[in-house]
C-alpha positions in Angstrom: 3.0 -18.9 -4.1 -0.1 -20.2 -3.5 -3.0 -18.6 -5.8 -7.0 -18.1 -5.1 -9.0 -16.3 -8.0 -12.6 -15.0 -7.4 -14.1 -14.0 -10.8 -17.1 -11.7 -11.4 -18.7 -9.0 -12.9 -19.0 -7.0 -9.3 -21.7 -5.0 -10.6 -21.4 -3.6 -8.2 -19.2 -5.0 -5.5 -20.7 -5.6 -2.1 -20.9 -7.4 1.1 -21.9 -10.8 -0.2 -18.6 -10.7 -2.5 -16.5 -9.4 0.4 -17.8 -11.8 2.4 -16.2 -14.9 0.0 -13.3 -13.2 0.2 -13.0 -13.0 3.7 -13.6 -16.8 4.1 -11.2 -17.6 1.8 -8.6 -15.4 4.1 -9.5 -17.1 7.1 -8.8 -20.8 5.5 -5.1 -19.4 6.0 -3.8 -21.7 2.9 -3.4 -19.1 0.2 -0.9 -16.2 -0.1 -2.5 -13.8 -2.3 -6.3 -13.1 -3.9 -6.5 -12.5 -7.3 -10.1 -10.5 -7.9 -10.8 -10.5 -11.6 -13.3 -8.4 -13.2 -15.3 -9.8 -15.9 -15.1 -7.9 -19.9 -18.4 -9.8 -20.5 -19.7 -13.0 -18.7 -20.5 -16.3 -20.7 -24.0 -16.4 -18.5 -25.0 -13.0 -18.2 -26.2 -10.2 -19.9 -23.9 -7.4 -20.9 -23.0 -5.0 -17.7 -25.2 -2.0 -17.6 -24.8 1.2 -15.9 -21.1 1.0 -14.9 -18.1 0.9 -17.4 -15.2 -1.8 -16.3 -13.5 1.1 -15.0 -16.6 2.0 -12.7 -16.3 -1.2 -11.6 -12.4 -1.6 -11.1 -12.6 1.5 -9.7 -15.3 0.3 -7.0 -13.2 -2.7 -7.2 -10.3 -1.2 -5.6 -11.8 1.5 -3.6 -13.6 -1.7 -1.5 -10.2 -4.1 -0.8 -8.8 -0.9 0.6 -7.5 -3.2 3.9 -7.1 -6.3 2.4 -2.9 -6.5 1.5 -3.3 -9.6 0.3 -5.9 -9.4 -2.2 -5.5 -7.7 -5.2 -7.1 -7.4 -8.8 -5.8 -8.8 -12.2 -7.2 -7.6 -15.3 -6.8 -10.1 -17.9 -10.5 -10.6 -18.8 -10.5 -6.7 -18.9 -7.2 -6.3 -21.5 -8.9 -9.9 -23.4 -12.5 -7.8 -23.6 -15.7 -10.0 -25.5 -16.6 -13.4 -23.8 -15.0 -14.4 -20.9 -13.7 -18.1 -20.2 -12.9 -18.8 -16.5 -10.2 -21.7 -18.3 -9.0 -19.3 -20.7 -8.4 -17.1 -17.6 -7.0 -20.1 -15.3 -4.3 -21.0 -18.2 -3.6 -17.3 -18.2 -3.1 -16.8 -14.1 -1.0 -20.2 -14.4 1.5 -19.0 -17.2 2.1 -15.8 -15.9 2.1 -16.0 -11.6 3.5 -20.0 -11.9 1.3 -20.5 -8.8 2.0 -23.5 -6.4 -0.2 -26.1 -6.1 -3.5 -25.8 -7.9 -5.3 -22.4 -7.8 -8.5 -21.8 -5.6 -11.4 -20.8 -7.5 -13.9 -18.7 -5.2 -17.4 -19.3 -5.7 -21.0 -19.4 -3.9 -22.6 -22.7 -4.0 -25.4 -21.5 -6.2 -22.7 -21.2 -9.5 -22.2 -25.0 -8.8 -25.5 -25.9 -9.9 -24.8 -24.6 -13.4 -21.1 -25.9 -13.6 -21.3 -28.1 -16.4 -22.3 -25.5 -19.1 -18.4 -23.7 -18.4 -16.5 -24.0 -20.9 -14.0 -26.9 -20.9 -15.7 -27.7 -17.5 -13.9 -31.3 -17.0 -10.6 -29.8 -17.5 -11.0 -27.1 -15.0 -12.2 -29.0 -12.5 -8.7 -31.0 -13.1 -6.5 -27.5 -12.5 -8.0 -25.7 -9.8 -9.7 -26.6 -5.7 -12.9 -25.5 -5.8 -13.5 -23.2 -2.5 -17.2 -22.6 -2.0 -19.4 -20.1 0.2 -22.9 -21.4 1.2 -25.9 -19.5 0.1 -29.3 -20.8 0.9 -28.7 -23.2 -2.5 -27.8 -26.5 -0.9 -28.3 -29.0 -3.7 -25.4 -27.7 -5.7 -22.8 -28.9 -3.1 -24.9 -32.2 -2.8 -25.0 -32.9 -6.9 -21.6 -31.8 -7.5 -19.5 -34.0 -9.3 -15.8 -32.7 -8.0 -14.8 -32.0 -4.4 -15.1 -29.1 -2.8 -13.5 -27.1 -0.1 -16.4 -25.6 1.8 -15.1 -22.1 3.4 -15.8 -21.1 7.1 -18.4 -18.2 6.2 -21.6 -18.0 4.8 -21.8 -15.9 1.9 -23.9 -12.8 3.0 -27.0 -13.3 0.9 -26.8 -9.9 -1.8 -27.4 -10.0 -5.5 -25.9 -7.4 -7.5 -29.2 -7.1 -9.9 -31.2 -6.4 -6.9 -29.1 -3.6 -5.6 -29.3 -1.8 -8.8 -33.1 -2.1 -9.0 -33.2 -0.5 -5.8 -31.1 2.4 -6.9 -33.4 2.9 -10.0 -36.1 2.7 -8.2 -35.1 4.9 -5.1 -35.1 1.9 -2.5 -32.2 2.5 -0.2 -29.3 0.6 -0.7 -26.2 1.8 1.1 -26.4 -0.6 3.4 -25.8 -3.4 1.0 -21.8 -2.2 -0.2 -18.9 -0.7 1.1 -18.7 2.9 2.1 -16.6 3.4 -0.2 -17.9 2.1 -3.1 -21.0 3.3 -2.1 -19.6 7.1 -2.9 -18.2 6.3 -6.1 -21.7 5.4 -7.5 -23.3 8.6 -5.8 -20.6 10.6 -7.3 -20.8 8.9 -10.5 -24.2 8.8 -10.9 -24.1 4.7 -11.1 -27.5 2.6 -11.7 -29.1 5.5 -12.2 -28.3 7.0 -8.9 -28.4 10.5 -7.9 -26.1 12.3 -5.2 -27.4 12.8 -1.4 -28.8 16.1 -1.1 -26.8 15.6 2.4 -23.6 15.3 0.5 -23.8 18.5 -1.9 -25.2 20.4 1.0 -21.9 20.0 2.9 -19.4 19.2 0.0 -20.9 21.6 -2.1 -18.1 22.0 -5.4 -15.4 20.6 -3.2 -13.8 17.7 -4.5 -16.0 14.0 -3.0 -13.3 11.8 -3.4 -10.6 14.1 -1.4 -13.4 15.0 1.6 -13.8 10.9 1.8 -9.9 10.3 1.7 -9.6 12.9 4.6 -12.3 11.5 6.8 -10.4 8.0 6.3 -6.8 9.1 6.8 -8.2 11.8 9.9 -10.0 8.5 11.3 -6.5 6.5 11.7 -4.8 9.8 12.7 -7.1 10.8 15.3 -8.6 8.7 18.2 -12.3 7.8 18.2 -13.3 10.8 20.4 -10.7 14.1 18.9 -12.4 12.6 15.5 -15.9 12.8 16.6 -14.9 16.2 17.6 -13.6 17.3 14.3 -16.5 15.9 12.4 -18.9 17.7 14.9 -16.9 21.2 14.4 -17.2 20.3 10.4 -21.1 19.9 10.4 -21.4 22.8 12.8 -19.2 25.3 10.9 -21.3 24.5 7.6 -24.4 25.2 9.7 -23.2 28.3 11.1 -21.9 29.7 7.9 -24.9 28.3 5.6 -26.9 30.5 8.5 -24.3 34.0 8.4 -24.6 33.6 4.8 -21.1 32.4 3.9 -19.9 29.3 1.7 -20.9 26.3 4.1 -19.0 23.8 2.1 -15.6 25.4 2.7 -16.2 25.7 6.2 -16.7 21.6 6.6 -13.4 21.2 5.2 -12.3 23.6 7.6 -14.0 22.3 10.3 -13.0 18.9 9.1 -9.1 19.7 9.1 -8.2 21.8 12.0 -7.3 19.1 14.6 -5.6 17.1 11.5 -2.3 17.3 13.5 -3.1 16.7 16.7 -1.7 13.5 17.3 1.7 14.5 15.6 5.0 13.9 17.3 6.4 17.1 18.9 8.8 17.3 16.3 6.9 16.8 13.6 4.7 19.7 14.5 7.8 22.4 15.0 9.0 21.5 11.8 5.8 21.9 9.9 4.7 25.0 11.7 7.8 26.6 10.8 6.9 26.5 7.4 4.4 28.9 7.6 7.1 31.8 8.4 5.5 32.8 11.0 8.0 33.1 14.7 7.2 30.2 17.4 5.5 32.0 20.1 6.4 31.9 23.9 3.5 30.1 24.7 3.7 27.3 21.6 7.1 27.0 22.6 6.4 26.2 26.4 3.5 23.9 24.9 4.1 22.9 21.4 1.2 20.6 20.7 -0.6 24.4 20.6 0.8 24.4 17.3 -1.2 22.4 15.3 -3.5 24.7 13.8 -0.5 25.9 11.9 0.6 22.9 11.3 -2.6 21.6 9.8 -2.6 24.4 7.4 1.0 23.8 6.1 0.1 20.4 5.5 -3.2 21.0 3.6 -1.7 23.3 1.8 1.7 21.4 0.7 0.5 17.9 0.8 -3.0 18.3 -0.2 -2.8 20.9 -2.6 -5.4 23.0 -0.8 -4.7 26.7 -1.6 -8.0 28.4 -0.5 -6.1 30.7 1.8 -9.4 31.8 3.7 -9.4 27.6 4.7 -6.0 28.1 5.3 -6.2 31.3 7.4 -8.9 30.0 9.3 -7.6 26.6 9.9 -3.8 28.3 10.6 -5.7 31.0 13.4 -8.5 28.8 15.0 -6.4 27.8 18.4 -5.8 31.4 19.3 -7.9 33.8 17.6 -6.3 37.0 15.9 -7.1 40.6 15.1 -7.0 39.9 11.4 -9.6 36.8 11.4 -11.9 36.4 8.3 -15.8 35.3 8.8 -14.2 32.1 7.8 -12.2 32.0 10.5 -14.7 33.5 12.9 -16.9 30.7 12.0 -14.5 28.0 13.0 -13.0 29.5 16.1 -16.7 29.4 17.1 -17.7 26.1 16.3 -14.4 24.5 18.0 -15.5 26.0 20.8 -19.1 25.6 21.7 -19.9 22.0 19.4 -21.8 20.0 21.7 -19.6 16.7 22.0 -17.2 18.6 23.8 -17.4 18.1 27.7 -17.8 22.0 29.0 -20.9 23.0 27.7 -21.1 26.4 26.3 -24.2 28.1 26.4 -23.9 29.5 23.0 -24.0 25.7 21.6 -28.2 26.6 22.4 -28.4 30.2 22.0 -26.1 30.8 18.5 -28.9 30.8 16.0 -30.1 34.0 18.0 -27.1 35.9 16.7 -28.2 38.2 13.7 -24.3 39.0 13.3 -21.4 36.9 13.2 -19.4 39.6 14.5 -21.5 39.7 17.4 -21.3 36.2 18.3 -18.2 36.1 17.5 -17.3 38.5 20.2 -19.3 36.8 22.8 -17.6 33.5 22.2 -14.3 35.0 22.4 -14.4 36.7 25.2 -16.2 33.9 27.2 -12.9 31.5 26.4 -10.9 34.4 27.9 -12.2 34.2 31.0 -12.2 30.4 30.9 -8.5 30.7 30.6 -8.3 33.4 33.4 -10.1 31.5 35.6 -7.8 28.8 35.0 -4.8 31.0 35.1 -3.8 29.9 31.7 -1.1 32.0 30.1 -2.8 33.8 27.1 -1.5 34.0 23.7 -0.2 37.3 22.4 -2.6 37.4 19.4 -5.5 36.7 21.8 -4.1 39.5 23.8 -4.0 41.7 20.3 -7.8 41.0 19.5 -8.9 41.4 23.1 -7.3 44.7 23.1 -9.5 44.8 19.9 -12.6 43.8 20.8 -12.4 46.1 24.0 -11.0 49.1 22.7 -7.8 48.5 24.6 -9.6 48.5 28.0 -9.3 45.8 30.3 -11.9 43.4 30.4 -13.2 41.8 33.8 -15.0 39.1 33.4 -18.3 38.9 34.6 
């Protein structure tokens, strides 16, 4: 196996490291990526702001993608000082690497080479692959050779994106999503959360809304998810306005389409776990089961027991006579978001309401006669709530 190792303190990781890494890939001569987080660099100051587990947290949360790159912790189970040939000796004994091993570094740590530790001797056990900064002269004074990789390192220092978070500069835009949330959530550099993000996560858990945007993203295909993440921001708006908990309705929202991509099958066989009888019309068109589907696995896999999520996740497709505000909310908002390509008029007019109920009513009934304009068999608990909503009289469209 052949070895590359990209040391660092990663404080925190971003583009400019993940663009090293990604040149090193594209040389196509090494098998695996070994990202090691420093306990304490020789030629830094002492890591402030994010513990090692912050930052192999962040760490792992940004090679999300990357199978062949991985992190070792040696430097992190050594702690004090760390020695990149104490670390090289260690990689060697323990992975027996072929070949020597790649070290992965930008030009500019060249320049300062010859105050490593042991510096001759390294240079004898390992290629030296090197990103280009703006620093040419290390390159040009170096006294080793030097595999030059096929990137330019993007040009990022990790001191400079934690000024900006302490000083309220933005900075998103300098690290991966991902590890962008983990310092939000964690309060890293001195950084405070989005009001945006309390606003629709509220007390939800972060890290399992992020992990559900992700997994709905390779799920779904690029327009059902911008759907679902439309119906999420318009339920919280809708229930933040009707009084009601907005950050439960995002998750709803989020959620209710979770399935629809799922293989016939697979949708029977979760449905049925709900207890509930297959209807005539989800038998005839089983894909109409999703909803249900979506709530059984939120529920079981997830760990999501909020039943009103559930309920109104479960009873979105269809409507009901039993329907929560919850639910209410998100029927609505799958109807009448604005992505979608029929245009309801309530997607203007909804704010206008002063009572869910009354909206809720209105939306209803307007998807009734879409579907009996269409001559569109109608569900029987769609037929139990209109009977509802009219007082059993028969409603003509109008």
């Amino acid at each position: 196996m052949k070895l590359a190792v990209y040391g660092g303190s990663f404080n925190p990781f971003h583009y400019g490291h993940r663009s090293l890494v990604e040149g090193v890939l594209r040389l196509g001569r090494y098998d695996r990526i070994l990202v090691i987080p420093t306990y304490q660099s020789p030629l830094k100051e002492p890591h402030g702001g994010a513990s090692w587990e912050d930052r192999l947290d962040m760490l792992n949360a940004a090679l999300v993608g990357y199978p062949s790159v991985t992190v070792d912790l040696c430097e992190i189970r050594r702690g004090g000082i760390s020695y990149t040939i104490d670390t090289i000796r260690d990689i060697e004994a323990r992975y027996q690497p072929e070949g020597p091993i790649g070290l992965v570094m930008g030009d500019d740590a060249l320049l300062g080479f010859h105050r490593w530790k042991e510096a001759s001797l390294l240079a004898e056990k390992v290629e030296f692959l090197v990103g280009r900064r703006e620093i040419t002269e290390g390159t040009q004074n170096f006294p080793y050779s030097v595999r030059m990789l096929p990137t330019e390192v993007v040009p990022i220092a990790s001191r400079d994106i934690r000024e900006r978070i302490a000083s309220g500069k933005s900075w998103k835009h300098l690290v991966p999503c991902r590890v962008a949330s983990i310092i939000e959530q964690r309060g890293l550099y001195g950084a405070s959360s989005l009001q945006e993000r309390s606003r629709y996560y509220g007390n939800l858990d972060e890290t399992l809304l992020d992990f559900l945007e992700d997994l709905l993203r390779s799920w779904l295909d690029g327009e059902r998810y911008v759907h679902s993440k439309n119906v999420a921001l318009l339920a919280s708006e809708m229930a933040a306005h009707f009084g009601l908990d907005a950050p439960r309705a995002y998750l709803a929202g989020l959620s209710h389409d979770m399935c629809k991509a799922f293989s016939t099958d697979r949708l029977i066989s979760l449905a049925q776990e709900d207890g509930f009888p297959v209807g005539v019309l989800e038998q005839k068109k089983p894909p109409l089961l999703h909803g249900r589907a979506a709530a059984v696995l939120l529920s079981k896999t997830f760990a999501i027991t909020d039943e009103e999520v559930l309920d109104a996740i479960r009873s979105h497709t269809f409507g009901n006579p039993r329907m929560g505000p919850l639910a209410q909310v998100l029927y609505i908002a799958d109807k009448i978001e604005p992505s979608r390509p029929f245009v309801s008029p309530f997607s203007k007019s909804w704010r206008s309401f002063s009572h869910l109920e009354d909206l809720f009513r209105s939306v209803f009934l307007e998807n009734i006669q879409y579907l009996q304009q269409k001559n569109h068999m109608i569900h029987e608990d769609s037929m139990e709530l209109l009977a509802q909503l009219t007082g059993g009289k028969t409603y003509v469209p109008h």
